[in-house]
C-alpha positions in Angstrom: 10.3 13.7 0.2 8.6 11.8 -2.5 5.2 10.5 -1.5 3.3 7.8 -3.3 -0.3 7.8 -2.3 -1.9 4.8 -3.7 -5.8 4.9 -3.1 -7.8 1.3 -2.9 -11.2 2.8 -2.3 -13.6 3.4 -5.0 -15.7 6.2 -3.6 -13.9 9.0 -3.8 -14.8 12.2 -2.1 -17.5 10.2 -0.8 -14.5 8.0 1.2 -14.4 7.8 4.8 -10.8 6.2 4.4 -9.6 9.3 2.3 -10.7 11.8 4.9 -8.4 10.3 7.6 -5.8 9.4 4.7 -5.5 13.6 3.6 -5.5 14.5 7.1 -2.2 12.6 7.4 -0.8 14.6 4.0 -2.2 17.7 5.2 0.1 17.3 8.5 3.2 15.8 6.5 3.8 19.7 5.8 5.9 21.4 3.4 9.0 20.1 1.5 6.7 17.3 0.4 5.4 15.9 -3.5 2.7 13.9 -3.8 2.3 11.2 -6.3 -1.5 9.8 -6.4 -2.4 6.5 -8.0 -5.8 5.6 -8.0 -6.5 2.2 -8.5 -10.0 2.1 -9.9 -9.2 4.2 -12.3 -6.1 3.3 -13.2 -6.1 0.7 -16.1 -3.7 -1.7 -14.5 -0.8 -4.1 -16.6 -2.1 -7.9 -16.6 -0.1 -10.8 -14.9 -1.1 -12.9 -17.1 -0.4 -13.5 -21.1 2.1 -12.2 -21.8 3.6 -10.7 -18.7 3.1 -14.0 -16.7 5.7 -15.5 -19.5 7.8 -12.3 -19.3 7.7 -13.3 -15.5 9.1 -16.7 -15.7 11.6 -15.9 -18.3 13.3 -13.3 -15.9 13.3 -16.0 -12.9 14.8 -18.3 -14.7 17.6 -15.7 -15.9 16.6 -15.2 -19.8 16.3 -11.6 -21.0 13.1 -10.4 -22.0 12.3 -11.0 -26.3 11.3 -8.1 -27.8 7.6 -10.3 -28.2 7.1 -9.6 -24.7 9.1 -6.1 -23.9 6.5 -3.6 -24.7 3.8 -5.7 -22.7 6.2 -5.9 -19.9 7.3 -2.5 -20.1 3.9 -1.8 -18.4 4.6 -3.7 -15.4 8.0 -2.0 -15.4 6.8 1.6 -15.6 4.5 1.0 -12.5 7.5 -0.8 -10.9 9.5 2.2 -11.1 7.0 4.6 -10.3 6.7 2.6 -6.3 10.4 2.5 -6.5 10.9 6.7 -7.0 9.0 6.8 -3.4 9.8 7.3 -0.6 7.1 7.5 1.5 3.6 4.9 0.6 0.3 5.9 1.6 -2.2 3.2 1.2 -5.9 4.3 1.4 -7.2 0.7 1.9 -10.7 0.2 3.5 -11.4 -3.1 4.9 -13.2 -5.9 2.4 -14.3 -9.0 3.9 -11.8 -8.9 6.3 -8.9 -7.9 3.9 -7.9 -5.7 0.9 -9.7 -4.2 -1.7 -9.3 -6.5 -4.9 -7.5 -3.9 -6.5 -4.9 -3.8 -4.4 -3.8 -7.2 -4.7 -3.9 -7.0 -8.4 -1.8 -3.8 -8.0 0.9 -5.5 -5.7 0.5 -9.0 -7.7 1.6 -6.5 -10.2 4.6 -4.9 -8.5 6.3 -7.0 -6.7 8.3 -8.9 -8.8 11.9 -11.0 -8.7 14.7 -9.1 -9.5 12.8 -5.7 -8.9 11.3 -5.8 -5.6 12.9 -8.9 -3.7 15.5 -11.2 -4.8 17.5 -14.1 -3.8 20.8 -15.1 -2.3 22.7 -18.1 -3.5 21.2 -20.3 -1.1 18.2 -19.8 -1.9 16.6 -17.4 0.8 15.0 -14.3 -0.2 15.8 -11.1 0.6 13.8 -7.3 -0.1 15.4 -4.8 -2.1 13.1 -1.8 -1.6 15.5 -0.2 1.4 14.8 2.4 3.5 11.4 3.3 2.9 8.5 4.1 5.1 5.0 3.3 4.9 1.5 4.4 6.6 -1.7 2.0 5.6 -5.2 3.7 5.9 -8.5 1.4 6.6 -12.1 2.1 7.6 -13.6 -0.6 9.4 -17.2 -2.0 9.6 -16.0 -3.4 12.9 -14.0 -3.6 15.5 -10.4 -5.4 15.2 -8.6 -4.1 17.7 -5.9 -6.5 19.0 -7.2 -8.1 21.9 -10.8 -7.9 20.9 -13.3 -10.7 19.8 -12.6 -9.9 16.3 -8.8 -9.8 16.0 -8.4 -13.0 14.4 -11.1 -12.2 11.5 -8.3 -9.2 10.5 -6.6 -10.8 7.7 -5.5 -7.3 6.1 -2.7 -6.2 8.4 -1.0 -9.3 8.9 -0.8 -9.5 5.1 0.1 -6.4 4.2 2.9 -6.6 7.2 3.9 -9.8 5.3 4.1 -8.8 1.5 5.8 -5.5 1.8 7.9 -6.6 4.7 9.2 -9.7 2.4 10.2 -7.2 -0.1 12.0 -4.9 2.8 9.6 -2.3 4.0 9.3 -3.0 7.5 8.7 0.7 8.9 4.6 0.0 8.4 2.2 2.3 10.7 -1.6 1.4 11.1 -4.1 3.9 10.9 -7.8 2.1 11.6 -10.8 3.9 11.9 -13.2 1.4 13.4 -16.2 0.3 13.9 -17.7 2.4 10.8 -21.0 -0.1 11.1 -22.6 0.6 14.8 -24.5 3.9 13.8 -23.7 7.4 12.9 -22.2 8.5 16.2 -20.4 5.5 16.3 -18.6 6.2 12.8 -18.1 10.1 13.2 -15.8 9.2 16.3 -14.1 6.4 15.0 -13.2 8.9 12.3 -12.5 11.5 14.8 -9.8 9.2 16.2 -8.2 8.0 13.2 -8.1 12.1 12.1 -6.2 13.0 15.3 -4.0 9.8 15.1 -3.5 10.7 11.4 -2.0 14.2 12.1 -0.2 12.8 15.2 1.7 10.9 12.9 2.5 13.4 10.5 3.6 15.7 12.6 6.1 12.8 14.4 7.4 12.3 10.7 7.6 16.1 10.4 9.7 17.0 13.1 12.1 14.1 12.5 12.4 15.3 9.0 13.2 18.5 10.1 15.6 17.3 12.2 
């Protein structure tokens, strides 16, 4: 199983969202390869210039002059490497209420028409990333349980739900470790609980993998 862990927090070992996140790949096992994109040091393809007219000459059907290949050959090659994956691991911390900036410039990036979704001849969209299974990591300062006071301020999941769901990934799991802003004792079992969900999960995926 190819996994593509793609890390939206710029703290590294310093991360509360990467300690729950490598719990999860700890428990996923043997038989497993790792792919790690880290967003804040990765030096990301532009949609814009040149790759935002590459864009619109692929939607409205025109191939690609060789002006604009090797600019959108960028986009392409981070295209691909999402699409080689089977399994996504997002490391996402919660910024004002949603993702991490560079995030959305990574899926602004990414999902694209005729590579990630397309449409029928009516018009209606439709996913083309198939069978594939992801598991989204976030720290929060809060508390957003469902249910609770501040559910509605939680605009990350329901996006993320939408965007990857509209280009076919529907099999999305939810690990929150929340409220990370009351205090020390506070954070440390919020953490505690995300861990043990974390390897939960891992261990489901595991065992159904196994067979």
């Amino acid at each position: 199983m190819r996994v593509l862990h793609v890390i939206a927090s710029p703290r590294g070992a310093k991360s509360n969202t990467l300690r729950v996140a490598q719990a999860f790949l700890d428990g996923l096992g043997d038989g497993v390869e790792v792919e790690t994109l880290d967003l804040f040091e990765e030096d990301l393809p532009a949609v814009a210039g040149e790759n935002i007219e590459a864009k619109y000459k692929i939607m409205l059907g025109m191939p690609i002059d060789r002006e604009h290949g090797e600019s959108w050959g960028q986009v392409e090659r981070l295209i691909a490497q999402f699409l080689a994956a089977d399994l996504y691991v997002l490391s996402a911390p919660m910024w004002n209420f949603h993702i991490p900036y560079a995030l959305k410039y990574y899926i602004d990036a990414i999902v694209q028409p005729g590579y990630l979704f397309g449409y029928t001849e009516t018009g209606t969209p439709i996913g083309l990333v198939q069978g594939k299974r992801m598991v989204v990591v976030s720290t929060r300062g809060g508390d957003y349980s469902e249910g609770g006071p501040m559910a509605a301020l939680d605009l990350q999941t329901p996006y993320l739900r939408a965007i990857f769901g509209f280009v076919g990934i529907t099999d999305i799991d939810f690990l929150h470790a929340q409220p990370m802003d009351l205090g020390p004792e506070p954070r440390e079992a919020a953490i505690a609980a995300a861990t043990g969900a974390a390897r939960e999960l891992a261990a489901g995926l595991t065992a159904v993998r196994a067979g």
